[in-house]
C-alpha positions in Angstrom: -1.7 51.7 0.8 -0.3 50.8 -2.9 3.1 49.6 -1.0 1.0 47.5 1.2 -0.6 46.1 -1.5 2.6 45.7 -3.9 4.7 44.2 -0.8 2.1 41.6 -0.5 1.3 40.9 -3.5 5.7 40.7 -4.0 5.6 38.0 -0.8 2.7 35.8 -2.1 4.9 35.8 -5.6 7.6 34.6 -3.4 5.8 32.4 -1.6 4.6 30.8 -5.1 7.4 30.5 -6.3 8.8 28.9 -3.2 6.2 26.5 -3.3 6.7 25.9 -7.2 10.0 24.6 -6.2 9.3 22.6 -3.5 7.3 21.1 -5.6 9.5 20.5 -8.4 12.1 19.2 -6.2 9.7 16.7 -4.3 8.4 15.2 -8.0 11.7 14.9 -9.2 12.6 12.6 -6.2 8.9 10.9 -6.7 10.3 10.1 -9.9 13.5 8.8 -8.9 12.2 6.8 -6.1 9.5 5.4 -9.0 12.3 4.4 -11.4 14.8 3.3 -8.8 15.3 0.2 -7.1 15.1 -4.0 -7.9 11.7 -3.8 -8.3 10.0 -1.0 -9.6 8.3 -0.5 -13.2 5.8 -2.8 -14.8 9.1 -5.1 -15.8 9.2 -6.4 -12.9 5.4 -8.1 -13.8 7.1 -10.1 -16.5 6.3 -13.3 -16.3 8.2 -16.5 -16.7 7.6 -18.4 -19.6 6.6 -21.3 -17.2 4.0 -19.3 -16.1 2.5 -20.0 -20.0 3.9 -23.5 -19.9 1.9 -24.0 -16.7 -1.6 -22.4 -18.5 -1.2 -25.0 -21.5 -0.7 -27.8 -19.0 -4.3 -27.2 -17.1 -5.9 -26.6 -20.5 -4.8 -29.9 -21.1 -5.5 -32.0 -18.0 -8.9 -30.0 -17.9 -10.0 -31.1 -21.3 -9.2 -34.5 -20.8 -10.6 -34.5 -17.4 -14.6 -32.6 -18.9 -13.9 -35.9 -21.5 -14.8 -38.3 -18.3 -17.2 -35.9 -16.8 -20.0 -34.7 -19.1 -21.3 -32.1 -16.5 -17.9 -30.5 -16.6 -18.6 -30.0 -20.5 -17.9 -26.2 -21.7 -16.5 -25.1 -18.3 -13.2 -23.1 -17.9 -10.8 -24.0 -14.8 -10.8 -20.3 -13.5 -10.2 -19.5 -10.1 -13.8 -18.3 -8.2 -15.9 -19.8 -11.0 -18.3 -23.1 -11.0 -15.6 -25.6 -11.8 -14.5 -25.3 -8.4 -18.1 -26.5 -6.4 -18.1 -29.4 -9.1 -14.7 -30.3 -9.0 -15.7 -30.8 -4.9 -18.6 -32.5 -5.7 -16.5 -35.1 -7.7 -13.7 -35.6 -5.7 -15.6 -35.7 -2.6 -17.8 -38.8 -5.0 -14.2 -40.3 -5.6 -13.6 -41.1 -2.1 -17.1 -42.5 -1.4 -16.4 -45.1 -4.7 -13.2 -45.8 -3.1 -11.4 -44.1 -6.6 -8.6 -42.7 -5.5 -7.0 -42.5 -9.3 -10.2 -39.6 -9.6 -9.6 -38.2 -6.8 -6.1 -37.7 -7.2 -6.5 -36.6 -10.9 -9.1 -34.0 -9.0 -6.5 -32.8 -6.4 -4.0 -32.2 -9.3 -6.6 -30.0 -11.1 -7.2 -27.8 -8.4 -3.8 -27.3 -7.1 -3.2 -26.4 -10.6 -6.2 -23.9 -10.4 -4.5 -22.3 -7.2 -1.3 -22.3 -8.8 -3.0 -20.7 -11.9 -4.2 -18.2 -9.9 -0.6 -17.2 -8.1 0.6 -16.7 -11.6 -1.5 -13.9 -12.0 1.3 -10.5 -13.0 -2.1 -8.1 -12.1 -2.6 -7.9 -8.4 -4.6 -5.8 -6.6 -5.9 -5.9 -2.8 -9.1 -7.6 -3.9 -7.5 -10.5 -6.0 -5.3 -11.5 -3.0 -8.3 -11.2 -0.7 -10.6 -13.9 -3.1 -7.2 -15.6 -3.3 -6.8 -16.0 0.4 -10.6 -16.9 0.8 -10.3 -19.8 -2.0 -7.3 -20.8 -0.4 -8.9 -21.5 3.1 -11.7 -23.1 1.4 -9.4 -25.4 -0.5 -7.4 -26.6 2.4 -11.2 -26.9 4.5 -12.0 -29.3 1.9 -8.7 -31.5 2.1 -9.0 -31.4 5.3 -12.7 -33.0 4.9 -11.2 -35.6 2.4 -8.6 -36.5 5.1 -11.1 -37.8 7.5 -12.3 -40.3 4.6 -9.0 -41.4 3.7 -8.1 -38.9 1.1 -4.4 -37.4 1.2 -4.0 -34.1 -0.8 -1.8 -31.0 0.0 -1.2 -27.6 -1.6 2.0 -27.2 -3.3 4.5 -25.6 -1.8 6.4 -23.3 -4.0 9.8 -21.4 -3.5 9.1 -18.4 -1.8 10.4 -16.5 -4.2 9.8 -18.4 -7.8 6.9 -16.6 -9.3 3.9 -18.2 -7.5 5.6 -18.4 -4.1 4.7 -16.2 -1.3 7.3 -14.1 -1.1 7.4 -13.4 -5.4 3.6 -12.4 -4.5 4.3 -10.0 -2.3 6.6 -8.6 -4.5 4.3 -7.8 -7.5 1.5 -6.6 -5.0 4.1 -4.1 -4.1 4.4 -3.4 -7.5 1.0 -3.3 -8.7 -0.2 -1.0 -5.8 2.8 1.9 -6.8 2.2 1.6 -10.0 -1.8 2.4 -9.5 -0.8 4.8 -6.8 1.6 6.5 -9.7 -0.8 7.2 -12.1 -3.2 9.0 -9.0 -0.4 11.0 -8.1 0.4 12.0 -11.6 -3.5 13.1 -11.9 -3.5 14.9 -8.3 0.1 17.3 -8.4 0.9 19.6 -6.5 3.7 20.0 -3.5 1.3 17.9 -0.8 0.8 15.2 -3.1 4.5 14.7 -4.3 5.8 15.0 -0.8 3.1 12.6 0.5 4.3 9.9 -2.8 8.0 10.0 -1.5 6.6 9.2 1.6 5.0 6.1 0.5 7.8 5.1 -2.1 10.1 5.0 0.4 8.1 2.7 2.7 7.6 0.6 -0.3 10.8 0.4 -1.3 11.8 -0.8 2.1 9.3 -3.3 2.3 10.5 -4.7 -0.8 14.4 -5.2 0.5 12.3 -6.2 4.3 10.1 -9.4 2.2 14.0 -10.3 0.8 15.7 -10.2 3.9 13.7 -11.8 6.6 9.7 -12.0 8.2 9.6 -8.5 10.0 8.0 -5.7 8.3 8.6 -2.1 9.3 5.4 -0.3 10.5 2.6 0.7 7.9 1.3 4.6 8.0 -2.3 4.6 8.4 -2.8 4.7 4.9 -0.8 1.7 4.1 -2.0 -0.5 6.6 -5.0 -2.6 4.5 -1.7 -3.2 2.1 0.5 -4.3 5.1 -2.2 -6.6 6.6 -2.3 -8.4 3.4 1.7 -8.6 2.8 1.8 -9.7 6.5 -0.9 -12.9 5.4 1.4 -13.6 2.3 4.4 -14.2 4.6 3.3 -16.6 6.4 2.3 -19.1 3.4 2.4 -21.3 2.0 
């Protein structure tokens, strides 16, 4: 009975130790998958120093545009806030005064406000959703100003400069291994780290798939909320 019990207890050491390991070897190429790579540490969420440039601009041009509108007063130009409805409200006034030199100074201001917004090095599933949804709302309401006469357009960035689609992508990539990174690091263990090279790996080749052309290899289940979205950035603008 006592070389029952030693034998076993002697093949669950082993089997510790196996899996001690395994584990050990899987982290170690979590962590070179991590640190490997074009695009791959929170360097690569560096912005440009246009990107301030660009932030000093709409200070500017907001200022001097809440000058001329007094209900503007004490408003900031962010993204999903109040200045948006009111910026609507005026621009859609513009057209029915027959000022186009308003509404063009509007339809600066709020491409500058999407642009703004693009900028952005933190990205997260949520942010790009409220981006898309501002987005379709934005090009609902030039499309409204078109019928009265009113031309305006998004811009139409690089693809990959630092607000273009393709540069977005990018640092949602980023963003969402570096988030995942600091779960795996809490979690451990030989499941976990084989599960994060898993997912590096399909990161990693999404990242060289967004330089090289529009297909995307498939998502696992657990990526797919991520690929939907990279799949939306693709397409533009």
């Amino acid at each position: 009975m006592r070389r029952l019990i030693a034998s076993i207890l002697g093949m669950l050491a082993v089997a510790g130790l196996a899996l001690s390991i395994a584990s050990a070897h899987w982290k170690t190429r979590a962590f070179q998958l991590y640190h490997g790579g074009k695009y791959h540490t929170r360097g690569s969420l560096q912005a440009p120093a246009s990107v301030a440039e660009h932030s000093r601009q709409l200070e500017r041009d907001w200022l001097a545009f809440q000058r001329q509108q007094p209900a503007l007063a004490g408003l900031k130009g962010n993204l999903m806030g109040p200045p948006t409805a009111l910026l609507y409200r005026v621009g859609m006034q513009a057209l029915k005064d027959g000022d186009r030199v308003q509404f063009e100074t509007v339809s600066r201001l709020l491409n500058q406000i999407w642009l703004q917004a693009r900028d952005a090095s933190q990205l997260d599933l949520e942010a790009i959703q409220k981006l898309e949804s501002w987005q379709q709302s934005l090009l609902s309401f030039y499309a409204q100003c078109a019928v009265q006469g009113g031309k305006a357009e998004l811009p139409r960035p690089d693809p990959k400069a630092w607000p273009g689609r393709i540069s977005l992508a990018h640092r949602l990539l980023v963003n969402y291994r570096v988030k995942r990174w600091e779960d795996w690091e809490v979690s451990g263990g030989f499941r976990t780290w084989l599960k994060a090279c898993d997912c590096l790996e399909r990161l990693d080749r999404w990242h060289q798939e967004l330089d090289s052309g529009p297909v995307l290899s498939p998502p696992s289940p657990e990526l797919k909320p991520l690929y939907e979205a990279l799949t939306k950035l693709q397409k533009g603008p």
